[in-house]
Backbone bond lengths (Angstrom), bond angles and torsions (degrees), N, CA, C in turn:
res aa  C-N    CA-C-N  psi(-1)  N-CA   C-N-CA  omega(-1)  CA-C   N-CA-C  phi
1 X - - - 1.437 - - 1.528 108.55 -
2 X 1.105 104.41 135.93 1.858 104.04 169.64 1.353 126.77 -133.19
3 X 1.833 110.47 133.67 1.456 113.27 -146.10 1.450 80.64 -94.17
4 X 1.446 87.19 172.75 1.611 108.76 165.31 1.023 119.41 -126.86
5 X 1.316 129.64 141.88 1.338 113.06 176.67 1.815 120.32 -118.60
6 X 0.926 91.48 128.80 1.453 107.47 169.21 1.390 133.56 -63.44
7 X 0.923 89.30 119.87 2.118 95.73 -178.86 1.525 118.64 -85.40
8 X 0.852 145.05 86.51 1.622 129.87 177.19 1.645 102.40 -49.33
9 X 1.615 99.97 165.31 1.388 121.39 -177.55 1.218 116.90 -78.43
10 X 1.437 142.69 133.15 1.610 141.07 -169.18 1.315 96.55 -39.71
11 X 1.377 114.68 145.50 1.555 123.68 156.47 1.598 119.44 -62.01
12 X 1.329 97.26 127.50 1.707 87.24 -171.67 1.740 119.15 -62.26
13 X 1.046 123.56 161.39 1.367 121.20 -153.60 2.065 80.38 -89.70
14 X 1.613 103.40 151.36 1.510 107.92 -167.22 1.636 110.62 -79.58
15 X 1.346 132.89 127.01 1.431 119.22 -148.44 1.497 145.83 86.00
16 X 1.144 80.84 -14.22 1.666 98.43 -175.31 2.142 106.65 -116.45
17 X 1.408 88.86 130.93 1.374 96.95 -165.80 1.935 98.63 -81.91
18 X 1.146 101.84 163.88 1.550 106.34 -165.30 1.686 110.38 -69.59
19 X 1.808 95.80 -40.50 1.870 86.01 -178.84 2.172 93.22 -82.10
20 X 1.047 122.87 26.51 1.460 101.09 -167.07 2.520 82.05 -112.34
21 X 1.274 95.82 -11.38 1.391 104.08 -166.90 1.434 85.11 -93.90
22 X 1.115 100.75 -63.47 2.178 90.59 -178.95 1.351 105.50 -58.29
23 X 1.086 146.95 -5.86 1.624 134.41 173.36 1.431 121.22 -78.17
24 X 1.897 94.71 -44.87 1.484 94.69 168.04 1.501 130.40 -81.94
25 X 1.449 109.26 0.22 1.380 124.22 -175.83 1.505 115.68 -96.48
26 X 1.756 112.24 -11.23 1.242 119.74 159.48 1.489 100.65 -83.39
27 X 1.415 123.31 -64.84 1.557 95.27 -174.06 1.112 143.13 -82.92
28 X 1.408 95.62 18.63 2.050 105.66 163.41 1.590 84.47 -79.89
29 X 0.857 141.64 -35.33 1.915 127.07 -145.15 1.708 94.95 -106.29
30 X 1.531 120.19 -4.65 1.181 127.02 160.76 1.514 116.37 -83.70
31 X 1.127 116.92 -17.36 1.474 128.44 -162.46 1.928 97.78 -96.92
32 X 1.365 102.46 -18.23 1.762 110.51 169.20 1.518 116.26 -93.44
33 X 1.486 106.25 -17.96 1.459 115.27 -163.71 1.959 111.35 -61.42
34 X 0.859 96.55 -29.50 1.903 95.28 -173.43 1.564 100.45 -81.24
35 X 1.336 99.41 128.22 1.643 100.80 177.07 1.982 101.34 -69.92
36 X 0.882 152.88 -55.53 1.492 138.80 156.35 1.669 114.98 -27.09
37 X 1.374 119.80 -49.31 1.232 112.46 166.79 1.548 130.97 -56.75
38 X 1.304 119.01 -51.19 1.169 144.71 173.80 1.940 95.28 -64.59
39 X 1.029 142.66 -42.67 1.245 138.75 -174.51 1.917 110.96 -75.68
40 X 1.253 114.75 -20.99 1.270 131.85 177.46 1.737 104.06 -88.07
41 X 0.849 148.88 -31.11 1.396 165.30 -100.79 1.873 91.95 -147.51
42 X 1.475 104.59 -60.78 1.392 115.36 -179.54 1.119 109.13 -69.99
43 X 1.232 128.07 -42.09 1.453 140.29 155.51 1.558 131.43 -29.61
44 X 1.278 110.55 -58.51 0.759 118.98 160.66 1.806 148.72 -95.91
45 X 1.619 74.80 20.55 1.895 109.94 147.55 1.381 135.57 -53.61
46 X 1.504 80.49 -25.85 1.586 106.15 -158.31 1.762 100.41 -79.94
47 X 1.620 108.89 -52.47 1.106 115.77 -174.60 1.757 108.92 175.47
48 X 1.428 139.89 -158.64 0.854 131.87 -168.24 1.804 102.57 -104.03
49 X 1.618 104.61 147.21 1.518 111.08 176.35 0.842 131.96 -134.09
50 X 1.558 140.89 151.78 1.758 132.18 162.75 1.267 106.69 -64.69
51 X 1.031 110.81 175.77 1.775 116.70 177.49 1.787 96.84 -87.52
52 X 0.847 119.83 -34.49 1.844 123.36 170.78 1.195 130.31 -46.87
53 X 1.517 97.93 -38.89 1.491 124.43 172.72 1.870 122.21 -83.01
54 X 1.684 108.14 -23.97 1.771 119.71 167.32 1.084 92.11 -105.20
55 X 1.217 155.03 39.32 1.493 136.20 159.38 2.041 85.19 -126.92
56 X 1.629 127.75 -18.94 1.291 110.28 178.38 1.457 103.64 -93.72
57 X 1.367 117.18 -35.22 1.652 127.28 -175.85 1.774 109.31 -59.20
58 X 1.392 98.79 -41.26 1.476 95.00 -173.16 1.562 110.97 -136.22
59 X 1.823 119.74 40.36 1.229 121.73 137.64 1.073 107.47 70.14
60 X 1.227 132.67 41.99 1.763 145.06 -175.18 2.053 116.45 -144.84
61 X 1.617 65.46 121.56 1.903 59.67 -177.26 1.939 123.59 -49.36
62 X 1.277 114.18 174.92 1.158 94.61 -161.17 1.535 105.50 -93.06
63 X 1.626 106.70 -18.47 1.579 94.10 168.54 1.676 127.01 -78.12
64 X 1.493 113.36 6.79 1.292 134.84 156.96 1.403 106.74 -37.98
65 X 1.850 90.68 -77.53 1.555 120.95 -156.77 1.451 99.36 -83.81
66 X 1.051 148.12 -5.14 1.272 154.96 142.82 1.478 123.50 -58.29
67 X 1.380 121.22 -35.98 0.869 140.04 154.75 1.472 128.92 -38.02
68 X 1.903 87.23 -94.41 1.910 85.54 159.10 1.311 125.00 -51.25
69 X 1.192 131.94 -28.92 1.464 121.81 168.26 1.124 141.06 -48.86
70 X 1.262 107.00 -41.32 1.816 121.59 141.94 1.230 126.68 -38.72
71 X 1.162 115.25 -50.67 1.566 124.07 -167.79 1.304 102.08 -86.95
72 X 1.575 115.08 -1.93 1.861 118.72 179.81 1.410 100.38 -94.12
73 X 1.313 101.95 -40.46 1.690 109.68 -170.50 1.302 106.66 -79.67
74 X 1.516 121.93 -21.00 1.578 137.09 174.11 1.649 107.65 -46.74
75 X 1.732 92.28 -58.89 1.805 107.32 -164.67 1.746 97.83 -78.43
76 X 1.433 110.83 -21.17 1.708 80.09 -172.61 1.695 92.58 121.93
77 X 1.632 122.26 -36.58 1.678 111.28 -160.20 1.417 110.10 -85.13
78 X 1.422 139.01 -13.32 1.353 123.11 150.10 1.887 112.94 -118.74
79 X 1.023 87.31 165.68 1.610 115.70 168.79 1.115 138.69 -97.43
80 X 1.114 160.86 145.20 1.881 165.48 -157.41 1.394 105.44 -138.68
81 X 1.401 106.26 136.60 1.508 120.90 139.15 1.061 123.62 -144.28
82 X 1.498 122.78 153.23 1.683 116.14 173.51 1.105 127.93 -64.72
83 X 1.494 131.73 125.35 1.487 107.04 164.43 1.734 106.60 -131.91
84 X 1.224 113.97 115.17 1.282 116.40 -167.28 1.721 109.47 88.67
85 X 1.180 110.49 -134.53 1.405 132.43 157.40 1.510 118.84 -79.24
86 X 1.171 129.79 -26.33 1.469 135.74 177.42 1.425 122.84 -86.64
87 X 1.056 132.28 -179.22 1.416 133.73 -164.60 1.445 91.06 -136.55
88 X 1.053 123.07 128.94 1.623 126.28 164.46 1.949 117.63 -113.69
89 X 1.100 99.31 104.95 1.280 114.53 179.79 1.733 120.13 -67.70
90 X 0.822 138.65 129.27 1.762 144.59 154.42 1.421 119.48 -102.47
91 X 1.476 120.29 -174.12 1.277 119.11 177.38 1.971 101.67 -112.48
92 X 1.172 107.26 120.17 1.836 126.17 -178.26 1.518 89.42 -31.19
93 X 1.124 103.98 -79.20 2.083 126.04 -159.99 1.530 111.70 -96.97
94 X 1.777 127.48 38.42 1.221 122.61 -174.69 1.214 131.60 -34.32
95 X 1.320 125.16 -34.58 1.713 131.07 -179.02 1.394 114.71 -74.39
96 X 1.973 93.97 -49.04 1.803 97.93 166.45 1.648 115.78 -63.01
97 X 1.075 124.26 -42.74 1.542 107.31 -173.67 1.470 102.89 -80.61
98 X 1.268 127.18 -18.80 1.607 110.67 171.13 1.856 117.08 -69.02
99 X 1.672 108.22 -26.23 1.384 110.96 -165.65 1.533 78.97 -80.96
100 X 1.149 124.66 -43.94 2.061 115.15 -172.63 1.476 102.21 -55.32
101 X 1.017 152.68 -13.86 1.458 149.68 -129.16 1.978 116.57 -153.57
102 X 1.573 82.29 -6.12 1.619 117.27 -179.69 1.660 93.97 -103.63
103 X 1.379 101.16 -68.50 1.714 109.70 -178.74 1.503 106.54 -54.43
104 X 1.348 108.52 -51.88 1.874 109.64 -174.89 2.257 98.45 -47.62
105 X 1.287 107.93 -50.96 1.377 101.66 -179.74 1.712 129.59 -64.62
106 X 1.471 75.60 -37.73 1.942 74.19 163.05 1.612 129.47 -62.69
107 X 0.942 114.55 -42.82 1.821 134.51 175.64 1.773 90.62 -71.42
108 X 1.043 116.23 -41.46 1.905 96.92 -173.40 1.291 104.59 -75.58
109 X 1.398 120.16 -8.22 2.036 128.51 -155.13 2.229 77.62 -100.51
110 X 1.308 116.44 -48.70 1.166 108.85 -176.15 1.548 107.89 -78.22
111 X 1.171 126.75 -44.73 1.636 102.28 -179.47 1.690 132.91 -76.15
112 X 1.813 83.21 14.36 1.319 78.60 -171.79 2.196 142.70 54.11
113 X 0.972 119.60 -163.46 1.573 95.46 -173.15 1.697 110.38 -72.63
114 X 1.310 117.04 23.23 1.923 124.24 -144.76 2.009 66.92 -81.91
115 X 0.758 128.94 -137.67 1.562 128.50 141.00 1.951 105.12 75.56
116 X 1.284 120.02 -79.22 1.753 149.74 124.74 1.679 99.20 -2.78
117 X 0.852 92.49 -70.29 1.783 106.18 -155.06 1.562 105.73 -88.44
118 X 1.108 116.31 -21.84 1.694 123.72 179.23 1.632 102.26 -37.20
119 X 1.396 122.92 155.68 1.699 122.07 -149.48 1.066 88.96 -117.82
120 X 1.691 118.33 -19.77 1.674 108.62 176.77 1.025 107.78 -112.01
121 X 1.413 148.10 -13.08 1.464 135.67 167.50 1.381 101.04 -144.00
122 X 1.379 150.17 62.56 1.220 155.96 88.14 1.337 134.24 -24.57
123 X 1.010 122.75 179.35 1.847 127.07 -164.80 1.896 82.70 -85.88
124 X 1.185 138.16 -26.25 1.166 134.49 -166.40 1.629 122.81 -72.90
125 X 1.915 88.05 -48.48 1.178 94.26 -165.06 1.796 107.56 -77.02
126 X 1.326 101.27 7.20 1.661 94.78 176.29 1.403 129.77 -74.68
């Protein structure tokens, strides 16, 4: 015989109304959505960077990576400090965005290319 097991749904956060929890839970998962964004993000998994250093590592102009960086520092998922003349960026919540980015790979390892191939947000439908 083989069980299954069931997951219940996150506990809702205390105070927070359910469509006000799905709002911010779309735009954290919007804040992964740009493959340049999401490639900066993984990047800086690694450890902390200049913007000189993700625009040579991962082949993006720098007002690219300047770009998303804003919109990282916008949501809250990385951090800045000066050092010198440069700005060196990290990731805010490193363990949490690696376990999001761990989980995001597991679910793509289970849906297989379904995910890829999707007609409305697939590599196609772009």
């Amino acid at each position: 015989m083989t069980m299954k097991t069931q997951m219940s749904a996150p506990a809702p956060v205390a105070g927070i109304s359910e469509t006000s929890a799905l709002t911010a839970a779309a735009c954290l998962f919007h804040g992964f959505s740009d493959r340049s964004r999401l490639a900066i993000v993984q990047h800086l998994a690694l450890g902390e960077h200049r913007v000189v250093d993700l625009t040579k590592h991962l082949g993006l102009a720098q007002s690219t990576v300047s770009k998303h960086l804003l919109c990282l520092l916008d949501c809250g998922l990385v951090t800045v400090r000066p050092e010198g003349r440069a700005s060196v960026y990290a990731l805010a919540y490193q363990e949490a965005t690696l376990q999001v980015l761990r989980a995001a790979e597991n679910l793509l390892a289970l849906t297989g290319d379904a995910v890829e191939l999707c007609p409305r947000y697939g590599t196609e439908a772009r």
